[in-house]
C-alpha positions in Angstrom: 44.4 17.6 -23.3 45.1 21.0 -24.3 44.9 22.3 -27.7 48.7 22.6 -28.0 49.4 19.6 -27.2 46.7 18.2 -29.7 48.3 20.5 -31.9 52.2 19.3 -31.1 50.5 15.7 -31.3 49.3 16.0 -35.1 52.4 17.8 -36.4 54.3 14.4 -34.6 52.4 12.0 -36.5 51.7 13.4 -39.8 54.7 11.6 -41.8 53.4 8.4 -39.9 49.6 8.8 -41.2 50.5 10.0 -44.6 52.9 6.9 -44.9 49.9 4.3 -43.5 47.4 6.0 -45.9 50.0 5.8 -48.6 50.2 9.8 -49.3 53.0 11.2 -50.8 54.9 14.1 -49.5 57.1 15.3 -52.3 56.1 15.5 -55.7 57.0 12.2 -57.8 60.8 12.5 -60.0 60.8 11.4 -63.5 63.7 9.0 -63.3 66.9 9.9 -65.1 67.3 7.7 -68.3 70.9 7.0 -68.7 72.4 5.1 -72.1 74.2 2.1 -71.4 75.1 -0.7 -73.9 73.3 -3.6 -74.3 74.5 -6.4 -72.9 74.9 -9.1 -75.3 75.4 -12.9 -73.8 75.9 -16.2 -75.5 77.6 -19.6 -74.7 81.7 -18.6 -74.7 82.6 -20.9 -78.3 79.5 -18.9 -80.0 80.7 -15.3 -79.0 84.5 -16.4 -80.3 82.8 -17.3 -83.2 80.9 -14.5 -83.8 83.8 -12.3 -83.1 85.6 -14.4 -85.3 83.5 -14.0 -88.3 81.5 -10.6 -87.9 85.1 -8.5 -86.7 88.0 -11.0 -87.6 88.5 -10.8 -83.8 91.3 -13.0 -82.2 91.6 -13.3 -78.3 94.6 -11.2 -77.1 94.5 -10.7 -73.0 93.3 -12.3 -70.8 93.0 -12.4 -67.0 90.5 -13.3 -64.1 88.3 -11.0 -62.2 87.6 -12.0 -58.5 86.5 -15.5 -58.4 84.6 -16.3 -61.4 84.9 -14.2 -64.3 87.2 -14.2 -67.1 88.3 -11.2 -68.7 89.2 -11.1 -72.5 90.1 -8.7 -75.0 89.6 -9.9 -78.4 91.8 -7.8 -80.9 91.8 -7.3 -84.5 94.0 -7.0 -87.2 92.4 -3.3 -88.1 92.5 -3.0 -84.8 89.2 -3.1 -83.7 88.5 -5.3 -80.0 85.9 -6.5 -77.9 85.9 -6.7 -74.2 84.3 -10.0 -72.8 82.9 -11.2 -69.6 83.6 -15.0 -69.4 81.7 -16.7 -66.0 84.1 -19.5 -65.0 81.2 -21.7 -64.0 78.7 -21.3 -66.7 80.8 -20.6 -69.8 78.5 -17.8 -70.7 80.2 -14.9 -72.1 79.0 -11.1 -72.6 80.6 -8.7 -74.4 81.1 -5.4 -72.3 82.6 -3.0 -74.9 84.2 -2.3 -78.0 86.0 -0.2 -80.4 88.5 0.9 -82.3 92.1 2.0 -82.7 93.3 -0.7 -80.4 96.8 -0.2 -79.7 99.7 -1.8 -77.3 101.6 1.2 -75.4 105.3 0.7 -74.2 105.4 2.1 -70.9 108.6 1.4 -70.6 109.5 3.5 -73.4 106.9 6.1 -72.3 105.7 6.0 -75.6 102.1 8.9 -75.9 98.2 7.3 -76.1 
């Protein structure tokens, strides 16, 4: 075998020895830390009582996502609201978001946000 071919031979199967012996070919990347909210699950009648009492939160909407999860909006009278996540087979419901200044807009009447 000549030496170029040796050569041609090594540069072919680097990537495959460095991956068997584990080596790493690019530096590592400090993973990108991104804030979400924390989910917060409980049976479905405790998280209508805890919006209940903490927010004075009533349900509002409601609809069904896909095949097994309930969607609620729980709405206040100062207008505060809650979105929840409701699984149709184990009554288990998160809360997904919430805030403030909750309003009903009248597309019909084109009314602003």
């Amino acid at each position: 075998m000549t030496p170029a071919k040796i050569l041609i031979l090594i540069i072919l199967s680097a990537p495959l020895l460095m991956f068997l012996l584990g080596c790493q070919t690019t530096p590592p990347v400090n993973p990108t830390i991104v804030a979400q909210p924390v989910l917060r699950c409980a049976s479905a009648s405790d998280v209508i009582r805890f919006l209940k009492i903490t927010h004075d939160e009533d349900p509002k909407y409601t609809g069904i996502f896909g095949s097994g999860i309930i969607i609620t909006v729980f709405v206040s009278k100062a207008k505060t609201f809650t979105v929840v996540h409701t699984g149709i087979e184990n009554q288990i419901s998160c809360l997904v978001s919430s805030g403030r200044n909750f309003k009903e807009i009248d597309w019909k009447g084109k009314e602003s946000v």
